[in-house]
C-alpha positions in Angstrom: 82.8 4.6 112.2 85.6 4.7 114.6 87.9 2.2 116.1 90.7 2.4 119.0 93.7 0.3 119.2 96.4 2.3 121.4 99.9 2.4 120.2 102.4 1.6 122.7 105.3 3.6 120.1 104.6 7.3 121.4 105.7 9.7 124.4 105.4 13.2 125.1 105.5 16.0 123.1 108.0 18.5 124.0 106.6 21.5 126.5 106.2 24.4 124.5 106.1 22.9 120.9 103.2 23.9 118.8 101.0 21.5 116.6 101.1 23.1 113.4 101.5 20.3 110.9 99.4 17.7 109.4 101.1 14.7 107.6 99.7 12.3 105.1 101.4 9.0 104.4 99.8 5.6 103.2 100.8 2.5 105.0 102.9 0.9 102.2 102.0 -2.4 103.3 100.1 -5.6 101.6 97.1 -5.9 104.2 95.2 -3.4 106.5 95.8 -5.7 109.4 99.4 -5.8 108.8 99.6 -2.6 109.1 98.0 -1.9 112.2 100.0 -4.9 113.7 103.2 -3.1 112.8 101.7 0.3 113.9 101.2 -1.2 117.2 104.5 -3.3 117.5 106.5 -2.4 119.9 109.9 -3.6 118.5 108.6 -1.4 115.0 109.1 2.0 117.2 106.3 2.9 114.7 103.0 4.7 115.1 100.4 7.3 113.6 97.7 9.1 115.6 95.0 7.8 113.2 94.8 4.9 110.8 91.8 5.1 107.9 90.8 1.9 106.4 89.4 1.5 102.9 85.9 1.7 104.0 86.5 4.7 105.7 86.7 3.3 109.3 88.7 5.7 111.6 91.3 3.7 114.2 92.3 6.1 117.1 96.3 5.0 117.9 97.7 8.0 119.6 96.0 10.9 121.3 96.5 14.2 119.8 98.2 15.3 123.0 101.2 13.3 122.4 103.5 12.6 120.2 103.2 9.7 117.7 106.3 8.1 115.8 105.5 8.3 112.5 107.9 10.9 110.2 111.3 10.0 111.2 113.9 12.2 110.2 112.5 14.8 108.3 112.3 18.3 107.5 109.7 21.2 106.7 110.1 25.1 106.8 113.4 24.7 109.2 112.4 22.4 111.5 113.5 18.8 112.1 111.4 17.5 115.0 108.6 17.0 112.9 106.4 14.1 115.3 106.8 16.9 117.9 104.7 19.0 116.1 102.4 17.4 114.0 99.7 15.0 113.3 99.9 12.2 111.5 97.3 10.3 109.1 98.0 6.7 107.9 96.2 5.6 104.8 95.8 2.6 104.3 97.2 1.6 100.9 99.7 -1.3 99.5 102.0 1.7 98.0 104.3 1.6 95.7 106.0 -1.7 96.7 103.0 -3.4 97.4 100.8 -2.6 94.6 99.7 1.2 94.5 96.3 2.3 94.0 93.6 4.9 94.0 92.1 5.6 97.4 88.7 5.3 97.8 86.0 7.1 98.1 85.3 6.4 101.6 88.5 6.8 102.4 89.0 9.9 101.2 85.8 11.1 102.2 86.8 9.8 105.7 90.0 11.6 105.6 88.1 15.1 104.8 86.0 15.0 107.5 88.9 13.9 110.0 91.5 17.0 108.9 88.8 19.4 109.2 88.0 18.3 112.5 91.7 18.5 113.7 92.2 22.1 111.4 89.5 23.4 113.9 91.1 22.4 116.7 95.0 23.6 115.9 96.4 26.7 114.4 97.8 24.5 111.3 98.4 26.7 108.1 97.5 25.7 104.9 101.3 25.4 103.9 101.6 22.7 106.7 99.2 20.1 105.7 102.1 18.2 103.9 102.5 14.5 102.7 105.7 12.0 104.5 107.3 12.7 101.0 107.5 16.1 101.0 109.0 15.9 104.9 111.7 13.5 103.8 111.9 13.3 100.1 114.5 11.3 99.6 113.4 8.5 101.5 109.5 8.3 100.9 107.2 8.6 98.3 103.8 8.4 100.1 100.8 9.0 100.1 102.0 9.7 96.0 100.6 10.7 92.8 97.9 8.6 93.3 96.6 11.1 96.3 94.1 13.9 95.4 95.7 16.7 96.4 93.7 19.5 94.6 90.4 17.4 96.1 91.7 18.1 99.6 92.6 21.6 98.9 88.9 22.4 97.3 87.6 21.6 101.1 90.0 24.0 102.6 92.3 21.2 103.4 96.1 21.9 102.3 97.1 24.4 99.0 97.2 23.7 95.2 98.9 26.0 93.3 97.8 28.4 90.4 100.7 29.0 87.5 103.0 31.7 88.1 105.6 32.9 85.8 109.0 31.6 86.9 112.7 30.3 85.2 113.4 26.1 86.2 116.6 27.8 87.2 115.0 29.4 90.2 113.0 25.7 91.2 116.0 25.1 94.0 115.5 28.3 95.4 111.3 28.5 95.5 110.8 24.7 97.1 113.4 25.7 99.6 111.1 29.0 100.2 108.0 26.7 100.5 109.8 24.8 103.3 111.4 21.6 101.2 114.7 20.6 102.7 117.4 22.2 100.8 119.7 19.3 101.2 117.7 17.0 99.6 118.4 15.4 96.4 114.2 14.4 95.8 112.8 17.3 96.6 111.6 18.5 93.3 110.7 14.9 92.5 108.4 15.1 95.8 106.9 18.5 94.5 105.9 16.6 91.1 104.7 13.9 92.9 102.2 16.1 94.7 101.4 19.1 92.4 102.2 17.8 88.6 101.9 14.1 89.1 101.8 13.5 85.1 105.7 13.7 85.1 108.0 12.6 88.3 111.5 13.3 87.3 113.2 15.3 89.4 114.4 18.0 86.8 114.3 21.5 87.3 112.0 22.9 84.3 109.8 25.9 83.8 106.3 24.1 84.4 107.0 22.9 87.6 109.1 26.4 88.6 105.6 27.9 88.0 103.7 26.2 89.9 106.2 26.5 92.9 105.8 30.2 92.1 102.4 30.4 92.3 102.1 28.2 95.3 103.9 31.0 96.9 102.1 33.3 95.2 99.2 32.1 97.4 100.4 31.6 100.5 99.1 34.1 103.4 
C-alpha cells in the first residue's frame, strides 16, 4: 500500500548532479507518527523521499526529482553533497535510543520491492546503496546491526562481501578505497555494524580487513 504526505523540507537538486546513491536510515524515534510529524515539520528542516511503516505501507514525502533533506553532512567515495545525489529510505524503527529492533517482515519485504524499483530507474551501483552510518559514521548508527544486509544484497540490492586475505594494518587504507570518509574516527565501527555485526568496536583487526578486502574484491 502506498501513502502520500508531502514534505515541505526539500528544494532542487543541483542541474547536472547525478542520482547515484541509495541511503537507508531508520527513524530513530518512539512512534511512527512521530516520525512522519517531524519528517514533515518545517522548523525540523528534515525529510526522506519515502517513509516504510512496520506493515509495509509506503509514504511518498519527496519526489525523486528533488532533493530531500535527509543525510546532513556526510561523505561517500569523495563527495559531500550527498541529498544532491541520492535517495533516501526511512525505516521506521525506535533505534538505538528508543528501543532498537528487528525490522519486520513486511517492512523489509516492502523495502525490496521499493529499491528495485528505483535501481531500475537510476544508474545506482551496487557500492552506493549505503546506510546514513556509513555516510556520516561518526554521527549515526542507523539503520544498524539489526538491518539485513546480506538479505538485501541476495536480491541484487547493495554488496556483501566474500573474505579476502588482508593485514588489520591495511583496514584505514581499504574503507577509505570503498568510499568511507577518511577523516572519520567511526568508520571501521560503521563497517562492523553493517558487514560483521557480531563485534562493533572500532578496532582495526584481520577479520574485518578481510572482508573490506573482499568487498573490493567484488566490486565492478
Amino acid at each position: 500500500m502506498t501513502d502520500a504526505a508531502l514534505s515541505p523540507n526539500r528544494d532542487t537538486r543541483p542541474p547536472g548532479t547525478p542520482i547515484d546513491m541509495l541511503v537507508i536510515h531508520y527513524t530513530g524515534m518512539p512512534t511512527a507518527e512521530a516520525a512522519l510529524a517531524r519528517l514533515c515539520d518545517p522548523d525540523a528542516k528534515v525529510s526522506a523521499h519515502y517513509l516504510l511503516h512496520e506493515d509495509g505501507t509506503v509514504v511518498t514525502l519527496v519526489p525523486e526529482t528533488e532533493r530531500a533533506w535527509h543525510a546532513g553532512v556526510s561523505y561517500w567515495r569523495g563527495n559531500t553533497d550527498i541529498n544532491a545525489r541520492s535517495i533516501g529510505i526511512e525505516l521506521v524503527n525506535p533505534g538505538h535510543e528508543f528501543g532498537y529492533r528487528s525490522f519486520p517482515e513486511p517492512q523489509m519485504a516492502a523495502l525490496e520491492a521499493l529499491a528495485q524499483a528505483i535501481l531500475s530507474r537510476y544508474a545506482i551501483p551496487a557500492r552506493n546503496v549505503v546506510g546514513h552510518s556509513d555516510v556520516a559514521p561518526d554521527r549515526k548508527q542507523d539503520p544498524g546491526e539489526l538491518f539485513d544486509w546480506c538479505r538485501m544484497a541476495k536480491t541484487g540490492i547493495g554488496i556483501w562481501p566474500r573474505p579476502a586475505a588482508a593485514a588489520a594494518s591495511t583496514l584505514p587504507a581499504l574503507l577509505q578505497r570503498i568510499g568511507y570518509d577518511p577523516d572519520a574516527g567511526q568508520a571501521i565501527a560503521a563497517f562492523q555494524r553493517r558487514f560483521r555485526p557480531g563485534r562493533i568496536d572500532n578496532r582495526p583487526d584481520d577479520e574485518t580487513a578481510a572482508l573490506a578486502a573482499g568487498l573490493l574484491a567484488g566490486l565492478r
